[in-house]
N, C-alpha and C positions, 0 to 999 in steps of 0.2 A: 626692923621693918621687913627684912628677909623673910620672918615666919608668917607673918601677915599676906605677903602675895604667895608664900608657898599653902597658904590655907586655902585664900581665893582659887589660884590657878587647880591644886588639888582638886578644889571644888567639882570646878568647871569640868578637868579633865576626867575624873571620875564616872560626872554626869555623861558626859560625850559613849565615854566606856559601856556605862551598862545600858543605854541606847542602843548600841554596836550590838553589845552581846544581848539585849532583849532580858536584861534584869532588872529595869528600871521603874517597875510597878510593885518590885519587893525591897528595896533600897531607899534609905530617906538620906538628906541631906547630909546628915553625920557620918553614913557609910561611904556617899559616895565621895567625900575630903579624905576619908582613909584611904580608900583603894586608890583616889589621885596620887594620895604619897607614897603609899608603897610601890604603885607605878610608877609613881617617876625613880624612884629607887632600883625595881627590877628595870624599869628601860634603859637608866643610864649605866647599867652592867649590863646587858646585852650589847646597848650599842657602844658601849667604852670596849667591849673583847672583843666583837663581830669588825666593827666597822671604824675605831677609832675616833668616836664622836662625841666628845661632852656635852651634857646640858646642864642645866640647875634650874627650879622652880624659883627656886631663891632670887635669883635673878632673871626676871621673865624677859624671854628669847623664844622667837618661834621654831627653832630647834626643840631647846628644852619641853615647851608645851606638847611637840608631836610624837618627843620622846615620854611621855610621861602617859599621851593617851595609849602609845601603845604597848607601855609596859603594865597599864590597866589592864586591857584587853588582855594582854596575854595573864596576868593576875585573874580576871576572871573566867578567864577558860579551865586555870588551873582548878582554880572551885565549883566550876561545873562540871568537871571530871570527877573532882571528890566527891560533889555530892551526888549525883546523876549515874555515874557510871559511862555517860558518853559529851562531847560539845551538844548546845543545842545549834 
């Protein structure tokens, strides 16, 4: 059941992400469940070294969730750098 709401919430947080970053008229559904999970992957090593703070998508927590959009965001800034040469 854990991959199931880690799909969903991915989903969502994904979405939320490329809204933020303003990529979300090049991103379909499929991409933005990826970049939710590898956000929530890079947010919870940010905020488990920064700040000491677990989440898991796996288990939906409005932690987890804010950690996940913003390890999106910073996932898509990193590929706006790659691609673009600068943030938009």
């Amino acid at each position: 059941m854990g991959w199931i709401i880690a799909i969903i919430v991915g989903g969502v947080a994904g979405w939320l992400a490329s809204l933020v970053m303003n990529r979300d008229a090049s991103m379909g559904i499929f991409w933005n469940i990826i970049v939710g999970i590898i956000g929530a992957l890079i947010g919870n090593l940010l905020a488990g070294a920064l700040f000491n703070v677990q989440g898991s998508i796996q288990e939906f927590s409005l932690t987890g969730f804010i950690i996940a959009i913003i390890g999106a965001i910073v996932l898509l800034g990193i590929v706006n750098l790659v691609q673009r040469g600068r943030v938009r």
